[in-house]
C-alpha positions, 0 to 999 in steps of 0.5 A, a space after each residue: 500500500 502507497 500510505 504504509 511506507 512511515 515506519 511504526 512506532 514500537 513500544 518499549 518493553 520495561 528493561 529486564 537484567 539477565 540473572 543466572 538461576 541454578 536450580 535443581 534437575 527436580 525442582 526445575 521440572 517441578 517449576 516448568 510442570 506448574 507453569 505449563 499448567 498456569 499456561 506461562 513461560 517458566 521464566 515467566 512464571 518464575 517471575 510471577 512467583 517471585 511477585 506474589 511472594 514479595 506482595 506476600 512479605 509486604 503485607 499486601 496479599 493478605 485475605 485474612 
């Protein structure tokens, strides 16, 4: 198309920082069955628990 040659815009994802995570062969297979489960990528879900765990210590999460 004539109008489609303006080159578009990406948004910019929030800067992430590589971090090497040595786990365990079983943990490891545990982490990546849950995230298979809750549909997430392990690097994803890994994150996803770290969130709800430092809500958790916060005092922000708590139902009771």
């Amino acid at each position: 198309m004539a109008g489609d040659s303006a080159p578009k815009k990406k948004k910019k994802k929030p800067a992430r920082k590589p971090f090497l995570l040595r786990l365990s062969p079983e943990l490891m297979d545990e982490l990546r069955g849950w995230a298979n489960a809750e549909l997430r990528s392990l690097n994803a879900h890994i994150e996803f628990l770290l969130r709800q765990a430092l809500k958790r210590r916060k005092g922000e999460d708590e139902e009771s």
